[in-house]
ChimeraX commands (.cxc) that place a marker at each C-alpha (Angstrom):
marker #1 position 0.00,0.00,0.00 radius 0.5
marker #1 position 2.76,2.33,0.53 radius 0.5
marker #1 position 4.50,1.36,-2.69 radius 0.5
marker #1 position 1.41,2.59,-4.18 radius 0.5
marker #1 position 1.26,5.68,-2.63 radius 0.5
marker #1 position 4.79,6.13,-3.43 radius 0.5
marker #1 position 4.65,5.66,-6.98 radius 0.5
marker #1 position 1.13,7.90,-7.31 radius 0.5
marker #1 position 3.18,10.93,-5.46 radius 0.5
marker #1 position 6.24,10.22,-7.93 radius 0.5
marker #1 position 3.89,10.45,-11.18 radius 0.5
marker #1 position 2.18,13.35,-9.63 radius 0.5
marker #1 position 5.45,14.86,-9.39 radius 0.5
marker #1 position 6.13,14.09,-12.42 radius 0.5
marker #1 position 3.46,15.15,-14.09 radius 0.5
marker #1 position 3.97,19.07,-12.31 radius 0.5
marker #1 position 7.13,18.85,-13.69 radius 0.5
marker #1 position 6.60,18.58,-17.31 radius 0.5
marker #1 position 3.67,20.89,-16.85 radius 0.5
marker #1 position 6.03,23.29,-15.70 radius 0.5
marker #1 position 8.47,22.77,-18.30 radius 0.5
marker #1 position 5.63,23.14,-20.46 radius 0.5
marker #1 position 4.98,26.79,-19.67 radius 0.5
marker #1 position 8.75,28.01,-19.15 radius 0.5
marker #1 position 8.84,26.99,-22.97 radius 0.5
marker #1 position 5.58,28.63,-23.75 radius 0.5
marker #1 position 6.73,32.40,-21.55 radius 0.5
marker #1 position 9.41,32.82,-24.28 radius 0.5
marker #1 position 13.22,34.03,-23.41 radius 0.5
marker #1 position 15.07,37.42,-24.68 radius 0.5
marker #1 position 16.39,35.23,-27.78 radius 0.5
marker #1 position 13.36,34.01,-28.79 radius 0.5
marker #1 position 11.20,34.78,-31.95 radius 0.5
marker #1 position 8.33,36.22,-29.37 radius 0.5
marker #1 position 8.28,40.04,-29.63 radius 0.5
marker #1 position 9.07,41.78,-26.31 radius 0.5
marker #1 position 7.61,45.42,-25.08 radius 0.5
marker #1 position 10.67,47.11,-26.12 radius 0.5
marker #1 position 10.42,46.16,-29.69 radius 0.5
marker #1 position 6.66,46.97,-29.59 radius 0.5
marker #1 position 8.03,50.80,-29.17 radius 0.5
marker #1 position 10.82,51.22,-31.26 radius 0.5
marker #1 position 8.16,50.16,-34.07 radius 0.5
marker #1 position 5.93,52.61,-33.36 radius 0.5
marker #1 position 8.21,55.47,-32.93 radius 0.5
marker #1 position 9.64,54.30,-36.48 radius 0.5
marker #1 position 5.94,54.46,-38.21 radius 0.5
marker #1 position 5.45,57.92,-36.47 radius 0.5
marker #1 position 8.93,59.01,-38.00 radius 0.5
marker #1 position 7.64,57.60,-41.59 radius 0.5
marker #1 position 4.28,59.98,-40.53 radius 0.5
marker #1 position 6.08,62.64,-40.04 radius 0.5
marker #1 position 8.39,61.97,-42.69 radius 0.5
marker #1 position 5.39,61.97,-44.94 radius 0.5
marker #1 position 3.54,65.36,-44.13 radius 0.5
marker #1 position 6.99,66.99,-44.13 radius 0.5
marker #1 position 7.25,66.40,-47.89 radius 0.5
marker #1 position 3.41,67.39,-48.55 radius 0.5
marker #1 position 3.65,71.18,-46.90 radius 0.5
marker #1 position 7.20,71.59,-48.91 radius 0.5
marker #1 position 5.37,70.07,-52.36 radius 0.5
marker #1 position 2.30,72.57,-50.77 radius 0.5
marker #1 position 4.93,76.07,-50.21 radius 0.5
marker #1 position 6.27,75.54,-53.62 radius 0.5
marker #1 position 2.99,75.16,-55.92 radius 0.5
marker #1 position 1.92,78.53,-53.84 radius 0.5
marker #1 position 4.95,79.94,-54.61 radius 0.5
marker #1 position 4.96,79.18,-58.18 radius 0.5
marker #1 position 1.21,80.11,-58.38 radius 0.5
marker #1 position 2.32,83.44,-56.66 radius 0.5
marker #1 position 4.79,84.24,-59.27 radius 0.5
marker #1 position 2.70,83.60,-62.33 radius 0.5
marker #1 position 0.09,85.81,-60.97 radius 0.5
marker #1 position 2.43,88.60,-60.63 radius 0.5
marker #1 position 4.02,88.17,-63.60 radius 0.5
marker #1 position 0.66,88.40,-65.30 radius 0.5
marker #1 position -0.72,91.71,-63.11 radius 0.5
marker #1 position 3.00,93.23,-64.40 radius 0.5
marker #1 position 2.11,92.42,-67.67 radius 0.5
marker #1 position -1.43,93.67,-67.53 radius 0.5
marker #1 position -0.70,97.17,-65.95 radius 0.5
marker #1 position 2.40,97.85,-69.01 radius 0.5
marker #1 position -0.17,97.04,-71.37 radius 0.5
marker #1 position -2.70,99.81,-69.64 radius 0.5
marker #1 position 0.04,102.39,-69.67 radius 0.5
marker #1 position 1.25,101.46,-73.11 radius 0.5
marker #1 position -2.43,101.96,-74.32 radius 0.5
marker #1 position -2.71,105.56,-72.01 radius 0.5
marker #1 position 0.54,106.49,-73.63 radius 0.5
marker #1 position -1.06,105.57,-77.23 radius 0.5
marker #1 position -4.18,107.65,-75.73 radius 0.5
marker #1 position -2.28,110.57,-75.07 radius 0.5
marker #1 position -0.73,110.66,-77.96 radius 0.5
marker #1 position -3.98,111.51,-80.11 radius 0.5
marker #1 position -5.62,113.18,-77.23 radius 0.5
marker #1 position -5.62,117.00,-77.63 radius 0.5
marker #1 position -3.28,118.74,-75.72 radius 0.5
marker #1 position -4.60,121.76,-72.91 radius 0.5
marker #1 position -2.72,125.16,-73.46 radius 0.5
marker #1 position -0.50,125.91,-70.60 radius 0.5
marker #1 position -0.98,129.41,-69.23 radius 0.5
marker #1 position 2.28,130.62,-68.20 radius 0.5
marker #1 position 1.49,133.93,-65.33 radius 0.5
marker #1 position 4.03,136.20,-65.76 radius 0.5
marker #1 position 7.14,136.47,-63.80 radius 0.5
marker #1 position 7.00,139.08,-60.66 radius 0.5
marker #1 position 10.30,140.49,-60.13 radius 0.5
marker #1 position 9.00,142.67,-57.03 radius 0.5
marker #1 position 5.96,141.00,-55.35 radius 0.5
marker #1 position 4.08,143.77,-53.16 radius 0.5
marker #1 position 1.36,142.06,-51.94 radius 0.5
marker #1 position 4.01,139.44,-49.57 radius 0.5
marker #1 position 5.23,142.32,-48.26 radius 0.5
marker #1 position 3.82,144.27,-43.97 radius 0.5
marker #1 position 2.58,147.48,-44.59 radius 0.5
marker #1 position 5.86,148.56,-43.18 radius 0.5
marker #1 position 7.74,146.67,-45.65 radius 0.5
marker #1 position 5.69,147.73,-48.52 radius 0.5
marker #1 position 5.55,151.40,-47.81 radius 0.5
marker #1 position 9.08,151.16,-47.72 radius 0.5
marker #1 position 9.48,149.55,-51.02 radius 0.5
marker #1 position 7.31,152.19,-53.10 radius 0.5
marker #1 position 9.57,154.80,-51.53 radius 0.5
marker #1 position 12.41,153.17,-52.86 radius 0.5
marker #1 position 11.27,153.31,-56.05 radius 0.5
marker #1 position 10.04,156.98,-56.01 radius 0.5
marker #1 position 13.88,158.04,-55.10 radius 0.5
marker #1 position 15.57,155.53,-57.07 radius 0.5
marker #1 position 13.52,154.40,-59.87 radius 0.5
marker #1 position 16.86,153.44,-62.03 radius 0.5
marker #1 position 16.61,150.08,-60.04 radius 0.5
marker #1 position 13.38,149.09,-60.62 radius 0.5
marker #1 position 13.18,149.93,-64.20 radius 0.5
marker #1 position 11.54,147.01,-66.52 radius 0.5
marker #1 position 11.11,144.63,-63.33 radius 0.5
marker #1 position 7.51,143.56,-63.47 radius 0.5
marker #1 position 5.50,144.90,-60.17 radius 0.5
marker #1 position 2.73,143.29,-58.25 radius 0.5
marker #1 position 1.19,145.50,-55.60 radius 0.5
marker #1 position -2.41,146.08,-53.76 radius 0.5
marker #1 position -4.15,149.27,-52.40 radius 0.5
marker #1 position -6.96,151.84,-53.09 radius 0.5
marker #1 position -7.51,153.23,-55.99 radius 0.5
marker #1 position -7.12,156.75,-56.82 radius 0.5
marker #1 position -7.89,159.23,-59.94 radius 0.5
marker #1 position -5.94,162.76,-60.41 radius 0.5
marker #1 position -8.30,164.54,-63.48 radius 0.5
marker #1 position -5.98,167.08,-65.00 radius 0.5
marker #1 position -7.74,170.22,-65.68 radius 0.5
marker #1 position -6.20,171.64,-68.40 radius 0.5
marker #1 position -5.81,168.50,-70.60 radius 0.5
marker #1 position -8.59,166.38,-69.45 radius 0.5
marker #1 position -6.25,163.45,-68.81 radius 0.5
marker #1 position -6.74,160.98,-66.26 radius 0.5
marker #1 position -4.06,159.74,-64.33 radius 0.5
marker #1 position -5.06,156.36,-62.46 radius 0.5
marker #1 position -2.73,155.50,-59.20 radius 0.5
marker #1 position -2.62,152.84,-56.68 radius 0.5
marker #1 position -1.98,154.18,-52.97 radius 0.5
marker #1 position -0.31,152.36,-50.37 radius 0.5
marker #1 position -0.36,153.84,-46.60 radius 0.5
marker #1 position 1.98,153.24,-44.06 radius 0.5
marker #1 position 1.46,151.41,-41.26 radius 0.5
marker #1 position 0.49,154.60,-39.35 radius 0.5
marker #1 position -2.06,155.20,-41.75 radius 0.5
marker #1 position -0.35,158.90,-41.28 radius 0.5
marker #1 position 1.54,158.37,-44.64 radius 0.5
marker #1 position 0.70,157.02,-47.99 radius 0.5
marker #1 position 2.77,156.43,-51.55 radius 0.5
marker #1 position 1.37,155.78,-55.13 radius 0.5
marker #1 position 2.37,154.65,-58.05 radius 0.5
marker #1 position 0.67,155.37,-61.43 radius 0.5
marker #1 position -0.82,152.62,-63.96 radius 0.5
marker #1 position -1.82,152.42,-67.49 radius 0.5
marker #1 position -4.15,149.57,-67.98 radius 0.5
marker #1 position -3.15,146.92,-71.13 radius 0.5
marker #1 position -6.32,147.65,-73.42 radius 0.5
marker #1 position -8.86,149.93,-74.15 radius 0.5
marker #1 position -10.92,151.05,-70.78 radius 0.5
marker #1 position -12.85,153.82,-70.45 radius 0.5
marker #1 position -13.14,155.87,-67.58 radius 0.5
marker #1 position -15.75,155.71,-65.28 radius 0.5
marker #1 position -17.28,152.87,-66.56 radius 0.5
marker #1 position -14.40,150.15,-66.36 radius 0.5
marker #1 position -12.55,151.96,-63.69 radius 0.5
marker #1 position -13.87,150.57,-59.72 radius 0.5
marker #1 position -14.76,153.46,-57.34 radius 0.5
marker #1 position -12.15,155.55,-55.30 radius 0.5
marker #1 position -10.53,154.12,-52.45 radius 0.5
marker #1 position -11.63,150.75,-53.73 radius 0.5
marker #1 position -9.27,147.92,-52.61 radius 0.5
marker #1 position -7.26,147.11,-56.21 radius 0.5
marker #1 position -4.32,144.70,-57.28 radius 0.5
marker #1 position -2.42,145.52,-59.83 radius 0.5
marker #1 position 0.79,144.12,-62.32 radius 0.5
marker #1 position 2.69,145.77,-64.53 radius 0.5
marker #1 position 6.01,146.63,-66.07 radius 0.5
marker #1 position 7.84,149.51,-63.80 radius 0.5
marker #1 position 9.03,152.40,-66.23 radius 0.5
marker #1 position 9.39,156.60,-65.71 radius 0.5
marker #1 position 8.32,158.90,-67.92 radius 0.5
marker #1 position 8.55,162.99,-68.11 radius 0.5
marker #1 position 6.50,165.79,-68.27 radius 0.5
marker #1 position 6.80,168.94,-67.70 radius 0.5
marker #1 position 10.07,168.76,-66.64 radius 0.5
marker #1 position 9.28,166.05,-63.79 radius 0.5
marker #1 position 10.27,162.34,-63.73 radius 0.5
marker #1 position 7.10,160.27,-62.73 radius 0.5
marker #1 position 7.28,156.52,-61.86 radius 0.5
marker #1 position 4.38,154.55,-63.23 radius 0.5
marker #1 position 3.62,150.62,-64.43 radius 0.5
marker #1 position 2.68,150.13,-68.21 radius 0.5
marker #1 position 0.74,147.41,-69.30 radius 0.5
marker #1 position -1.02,146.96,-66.06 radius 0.5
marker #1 position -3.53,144.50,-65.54 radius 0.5
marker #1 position -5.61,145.29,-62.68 radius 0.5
marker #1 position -8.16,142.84,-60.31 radius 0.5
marker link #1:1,2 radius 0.2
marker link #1:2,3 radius 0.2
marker link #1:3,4 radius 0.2
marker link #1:4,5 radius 0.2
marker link #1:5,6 radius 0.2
marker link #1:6,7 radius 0.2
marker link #1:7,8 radius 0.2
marker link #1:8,9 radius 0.2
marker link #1:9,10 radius 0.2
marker link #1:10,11 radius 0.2
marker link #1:11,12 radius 0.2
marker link #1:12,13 radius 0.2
marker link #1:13,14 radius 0.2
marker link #1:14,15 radius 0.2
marker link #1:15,16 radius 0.2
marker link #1:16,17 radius 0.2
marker link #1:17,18 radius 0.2
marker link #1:18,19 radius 0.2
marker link #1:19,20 radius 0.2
marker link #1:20,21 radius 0.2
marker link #1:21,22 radius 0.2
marker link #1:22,23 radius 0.2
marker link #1:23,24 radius 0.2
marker link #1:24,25 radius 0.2
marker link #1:25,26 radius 0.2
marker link #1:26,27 radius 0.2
marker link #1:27,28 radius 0.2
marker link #1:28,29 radius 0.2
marker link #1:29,30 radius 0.2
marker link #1:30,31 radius 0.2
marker link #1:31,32 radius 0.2
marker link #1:32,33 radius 0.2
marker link #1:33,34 radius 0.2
marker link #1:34,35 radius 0.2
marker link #1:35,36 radius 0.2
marker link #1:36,37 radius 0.2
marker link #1:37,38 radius 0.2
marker link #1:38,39 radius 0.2
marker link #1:39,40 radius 0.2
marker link #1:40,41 radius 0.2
marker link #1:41,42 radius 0.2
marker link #1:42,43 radius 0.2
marker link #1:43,44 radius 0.2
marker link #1:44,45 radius 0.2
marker link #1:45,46 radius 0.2
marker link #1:46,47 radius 0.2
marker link #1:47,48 radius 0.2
marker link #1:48,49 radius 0.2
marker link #1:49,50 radius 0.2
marker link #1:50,51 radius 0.2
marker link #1:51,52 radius 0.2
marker link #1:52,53 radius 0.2
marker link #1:53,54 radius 0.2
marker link #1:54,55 radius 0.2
marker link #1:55,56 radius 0.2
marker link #1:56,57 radius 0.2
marker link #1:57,58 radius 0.2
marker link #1:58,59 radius 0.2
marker link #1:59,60 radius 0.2
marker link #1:60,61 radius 0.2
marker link #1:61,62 radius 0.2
marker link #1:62,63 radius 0.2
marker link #1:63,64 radius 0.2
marker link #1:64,65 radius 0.2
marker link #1:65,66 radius 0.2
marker link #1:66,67 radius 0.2
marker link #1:67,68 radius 0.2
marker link #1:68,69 radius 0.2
marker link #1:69,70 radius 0.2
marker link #1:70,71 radius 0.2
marker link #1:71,72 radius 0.2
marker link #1:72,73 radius 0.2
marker link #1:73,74 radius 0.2
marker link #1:74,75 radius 0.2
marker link #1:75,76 radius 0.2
marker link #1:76,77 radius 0.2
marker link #1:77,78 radius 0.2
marker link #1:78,79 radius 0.2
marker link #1:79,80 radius 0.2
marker link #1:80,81 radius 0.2
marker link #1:81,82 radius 0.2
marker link #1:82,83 radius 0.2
marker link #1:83,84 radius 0.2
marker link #1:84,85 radius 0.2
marker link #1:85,86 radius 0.2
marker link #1:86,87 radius 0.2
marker link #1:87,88 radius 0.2
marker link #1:88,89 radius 0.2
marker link #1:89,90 radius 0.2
marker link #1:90,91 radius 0.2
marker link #1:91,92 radius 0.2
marker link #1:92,93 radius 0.2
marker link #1:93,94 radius 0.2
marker link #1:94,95 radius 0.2
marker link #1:95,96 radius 0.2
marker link #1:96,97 radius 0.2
marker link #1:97,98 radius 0.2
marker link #1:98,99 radius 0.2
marker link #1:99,100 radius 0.2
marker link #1:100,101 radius 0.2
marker link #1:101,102 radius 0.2
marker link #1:102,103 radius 0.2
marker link #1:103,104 radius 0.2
marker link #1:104,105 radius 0.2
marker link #1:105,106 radius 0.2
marker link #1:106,107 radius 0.2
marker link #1:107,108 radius 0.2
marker link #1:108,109 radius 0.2
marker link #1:109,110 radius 0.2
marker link #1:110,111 radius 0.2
marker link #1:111,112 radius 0.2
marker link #1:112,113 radius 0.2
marker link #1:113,114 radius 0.2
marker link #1:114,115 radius 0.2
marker link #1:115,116 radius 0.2
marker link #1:116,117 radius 0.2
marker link #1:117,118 radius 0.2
marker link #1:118,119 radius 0.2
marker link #1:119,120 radius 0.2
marker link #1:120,121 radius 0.2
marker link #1:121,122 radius 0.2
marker link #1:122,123 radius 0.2
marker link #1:123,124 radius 0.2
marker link #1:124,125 radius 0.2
marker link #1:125,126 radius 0.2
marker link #1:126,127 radius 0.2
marker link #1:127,128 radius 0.2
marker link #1:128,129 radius 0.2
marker link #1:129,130 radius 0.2
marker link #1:130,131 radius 0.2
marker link #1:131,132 radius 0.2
marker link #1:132,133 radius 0.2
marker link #1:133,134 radius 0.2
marker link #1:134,135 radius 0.2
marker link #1:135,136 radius 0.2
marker link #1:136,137 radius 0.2
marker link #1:137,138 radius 0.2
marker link #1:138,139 radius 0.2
marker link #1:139,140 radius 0.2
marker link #1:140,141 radius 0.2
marker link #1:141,142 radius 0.2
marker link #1:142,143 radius 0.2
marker link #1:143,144 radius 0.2
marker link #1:144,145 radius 0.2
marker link #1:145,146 radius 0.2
marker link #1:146,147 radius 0.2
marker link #1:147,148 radius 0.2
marker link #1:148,149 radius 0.2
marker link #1:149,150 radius 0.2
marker link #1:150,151 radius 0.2
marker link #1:151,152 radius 0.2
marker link #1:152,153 radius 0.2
marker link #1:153,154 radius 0.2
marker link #1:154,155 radius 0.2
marker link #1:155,156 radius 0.2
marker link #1:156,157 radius 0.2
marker link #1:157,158 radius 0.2
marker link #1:158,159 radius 0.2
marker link #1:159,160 radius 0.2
marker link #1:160,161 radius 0.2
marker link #1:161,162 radius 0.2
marker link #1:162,163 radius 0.2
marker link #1:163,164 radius 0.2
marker link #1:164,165 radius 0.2
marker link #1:165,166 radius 0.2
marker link #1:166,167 radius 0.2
marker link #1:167,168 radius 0.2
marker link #1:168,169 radius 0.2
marker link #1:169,170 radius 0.2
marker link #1:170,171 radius 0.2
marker link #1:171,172 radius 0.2
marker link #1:172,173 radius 0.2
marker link #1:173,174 radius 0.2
marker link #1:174,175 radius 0.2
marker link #1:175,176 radius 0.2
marker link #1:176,177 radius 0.2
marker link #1:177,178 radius 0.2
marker link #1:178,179 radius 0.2
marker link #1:179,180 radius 0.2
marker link #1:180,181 radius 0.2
marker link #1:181,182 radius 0.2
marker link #1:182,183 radius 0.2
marker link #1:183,184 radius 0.2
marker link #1:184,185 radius 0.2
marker link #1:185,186 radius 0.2
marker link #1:186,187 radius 0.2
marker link #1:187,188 radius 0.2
marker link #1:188,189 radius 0.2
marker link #1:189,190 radius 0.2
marker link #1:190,191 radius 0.2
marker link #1:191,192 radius 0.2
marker link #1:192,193 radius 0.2
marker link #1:193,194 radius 0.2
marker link #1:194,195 radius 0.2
marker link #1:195,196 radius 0.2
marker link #1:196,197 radius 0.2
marker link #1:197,198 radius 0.2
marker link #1:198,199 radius 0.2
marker link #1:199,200 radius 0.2
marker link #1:200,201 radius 0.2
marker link #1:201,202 radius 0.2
marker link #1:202,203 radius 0.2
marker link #1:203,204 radius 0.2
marker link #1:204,205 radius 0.2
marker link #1:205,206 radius 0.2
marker link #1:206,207 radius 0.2
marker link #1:207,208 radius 0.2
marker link #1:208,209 radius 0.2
marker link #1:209,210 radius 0.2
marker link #1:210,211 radius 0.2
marker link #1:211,212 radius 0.2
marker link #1:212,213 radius 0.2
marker link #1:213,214 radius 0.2
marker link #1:214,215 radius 0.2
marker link #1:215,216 radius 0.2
marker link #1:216,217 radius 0.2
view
């Protein structure tokens, strides 16, 4: 009876054993074909580095078609706005041309000028008219009319006061045209402008200062 027992514990000892055995070869060693945690990573990081790999390329292929695209669409806006101004040069060409009004040049401008400044100027030119001679003058003040009573004549002046107001200068004008007087003449002591070409003349044994060729506004 205890033979029996015997053997029954050696079989089921046995038996553990191999079933043991069985399992050790089953778990799979570092040399084995089974695939171990480690390798499960470094595969994955490799397909994410083919990912990445792969959308690298598409936004480089993507930059360079925009770029391209880019530069054919400016090279065709270029080409579009030469063509307008080669047709608005062509335009111009036929189109009539304005007439340019050229004002004339003011050698002495008046009307820049503080009443100080300007009263001084026309007394300048009443004691040393030599200097002003053919200069074209531009000066503002009232108008004024001296009616000589022998002749008739009309001499038409433009009067500049000092700053004072205690003082006052003229110099005569001879309007550019025909003008009659009263009709095309403003009122006395109206505010005037007037242009013209500085000259002297005599009479009567007197050296007068006056503009010739005025225009007057």
């Amino acid at each position: 009876m205890k033979r029996k027992i015997t053997i029954l514990i050696s079989l089921v000892m046995i038996m553990m054993s191999l079933s043991a055995c069985g399992k050790a070869a089953d778990s799979g060693s570092r040399g084995s074909g089974t695939k171990g945690v480690n390798d499960v990573l470094e595969e994955g990081a490799a397909k994410e580095e083919e990912k990445n790999s792969e959308t690298t390329q598409e936004e480089v292929t993507t930059e360079k078609e925009t770029e391209v695209t880019t530069e054919a669409t400016t090279e065709m806006t270029t080409e579009e706005e030469t063509t307008e101004v080669a047709d608005a040069s062509e335009d111009g060409e036929n189109a009539p041309k304005e007439a340019t009004v050229v004002p004339p040049e003011i050698d002495v401008d008046l009307t820049k000028l503080s009443s100080t400044m300007v009263y001084s100027e026309v007394y300048n030119m009443m004691v040393d008219p030599d200097s002003y001679l053919g200069k074209t003058i531009k000066m503002s003040g009232a108008f004024a009319v001296y009616t000589d009573q022998e002749s008739g004549k009309n001499y038409f002046a433009c009067i500049i006061q000092d700053a004072t107001a205690c003082c006052a200068q003229g110099i005569e004008f001879t309007l550019d045209g025909d003008y009659s007087y009263p009709a095309d003449y403003p009122a006395v002591n109206d505010e005037i402008t007037v242009t013209g070409t500085f000259a002297t003349y005599e009479e009567d044994g007197y050296i007068y200062s006056t503009l010739l060729n005025a225009k007057m506004d």
